[in-house]
N, C-alpha and C positions, 0 to 999 in steps of 0.2 A: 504494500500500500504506500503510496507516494505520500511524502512529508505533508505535500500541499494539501490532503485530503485529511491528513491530523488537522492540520491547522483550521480546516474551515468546518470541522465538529469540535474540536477543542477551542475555537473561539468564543463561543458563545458561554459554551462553560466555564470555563475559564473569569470573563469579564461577568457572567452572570454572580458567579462566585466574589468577586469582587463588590458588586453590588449589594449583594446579600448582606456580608459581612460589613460591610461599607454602612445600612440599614442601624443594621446593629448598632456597629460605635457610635452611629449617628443619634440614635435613641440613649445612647450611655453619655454620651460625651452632654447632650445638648440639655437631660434631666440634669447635669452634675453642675454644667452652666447656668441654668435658672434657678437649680439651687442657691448658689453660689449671689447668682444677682439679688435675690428674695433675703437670705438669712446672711449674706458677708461674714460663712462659717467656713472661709477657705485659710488653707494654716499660711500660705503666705502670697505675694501676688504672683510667684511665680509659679502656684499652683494653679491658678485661673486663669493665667495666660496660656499655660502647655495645656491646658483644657481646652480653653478657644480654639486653639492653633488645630488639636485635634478632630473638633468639630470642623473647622474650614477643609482641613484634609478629606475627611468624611462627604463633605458636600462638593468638594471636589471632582472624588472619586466617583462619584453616583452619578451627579449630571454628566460628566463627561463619558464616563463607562457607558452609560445607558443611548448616549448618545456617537459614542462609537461602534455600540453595539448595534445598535438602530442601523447604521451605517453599511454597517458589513452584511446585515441577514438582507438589507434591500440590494446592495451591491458588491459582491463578497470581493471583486476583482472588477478592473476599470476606473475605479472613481479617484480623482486625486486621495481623497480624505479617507480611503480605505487602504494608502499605500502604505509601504516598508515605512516611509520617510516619516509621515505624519504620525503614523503607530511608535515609531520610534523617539519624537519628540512627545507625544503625549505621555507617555511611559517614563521616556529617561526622567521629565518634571514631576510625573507622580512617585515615582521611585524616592528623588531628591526628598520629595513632600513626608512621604511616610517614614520614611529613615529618619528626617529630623523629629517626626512624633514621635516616633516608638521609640529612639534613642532617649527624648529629652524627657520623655513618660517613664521610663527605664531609670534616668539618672536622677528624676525626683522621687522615687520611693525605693529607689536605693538597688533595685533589683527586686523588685517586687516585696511584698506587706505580708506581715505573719498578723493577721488581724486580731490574735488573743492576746498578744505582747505588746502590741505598738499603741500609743497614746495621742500621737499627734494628727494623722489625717480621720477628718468624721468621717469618711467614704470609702472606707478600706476594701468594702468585695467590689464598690462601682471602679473602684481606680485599677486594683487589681485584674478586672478585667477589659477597664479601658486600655492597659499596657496591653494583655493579651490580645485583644482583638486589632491593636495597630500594627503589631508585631504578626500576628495571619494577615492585614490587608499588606502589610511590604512583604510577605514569603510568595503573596500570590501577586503580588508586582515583581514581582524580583523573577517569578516563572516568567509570566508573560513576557518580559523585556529580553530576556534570555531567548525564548523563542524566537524572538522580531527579531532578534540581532542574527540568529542561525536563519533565517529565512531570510536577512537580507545579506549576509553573506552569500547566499544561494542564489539570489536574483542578480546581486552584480556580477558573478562568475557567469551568470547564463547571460549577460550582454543589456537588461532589463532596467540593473544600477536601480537604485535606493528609490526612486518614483514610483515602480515595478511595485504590479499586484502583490498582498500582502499573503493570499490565497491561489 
């Protein structure tokens, strides 16, 4: 079975799965934000900000995803905006995007919360699994982009170059 034929059943799932999870933190991130706006029971500001930040990733991910995804089931090959090039700057920016959350979600509770011992964050299972689930949307960005990069290696070898179908 030709690469191309992964890629254009593993698209959809793929970025579907992004969405998904994308849902999620968005539900997690954006309860933890109006908490935070309502009670100003955040332990400091750089707790509210790598919350923000996570939620904009979050709404990032989702418009975009849904909207590349949109893309490809209407025109899986031919359309600029289905191409290696475009998949691959939308990617490399989401990549960038989720790696500074889940790194900077990571480095504010230290490497994750033992919630019977710890005293300082009120949100200890929301935050513990806001790190979790930024940390699955960059494993499943970090596939994706992986992919795009091996299918555009593939397209410029075959004469196609980085414009070239993505499928």
């Amino acid at each position: 079975m030709a690469f191309e034929s992964h890629v254009k059943r593993g698209h959809p799932i793929t970025f579907g799965l992004m969405i998904i999870f994308g849902i999620i933190e968005l539900a997690l991130s954006a309860w933890l934000t109006s908490r935070f706006n309502a009670r100003h029971d955040y332990s400091s500001l750089t707790e509210r900000d790598r919350v923000r930040f996570v939620l904009f990733a979050c709404c990032w991910t989702i418009v975009l995803g849904f909207f590349y995804g949109i893309l490809f089931w209407h025109s899986a090959s031919g359309s600029v905006l289905t191409s290696v090039a475009s998949h691959l700057l939308f990617l490399i920016l989401t990549w960038i995007i989720w790696t500074a959350a889940a790194v900077s979600v990571t480095e504010m509770l230290g490497g994750g919360l033992n919630c019977k011992t710890q005293a300082i964050f009120n949100y200890c299972s929301q935050l513990n699994a806001l790190e979790a689930f930024a940390w699955l949307e960059w494993l499943l960005t970090t596939f994706a982009l992986i992919v795009v990069i091996i299918r555009g290696i593939k397209a410029a070898r075959g004469g196609d170059g980085y414009r070239g179908s993505l499928a």
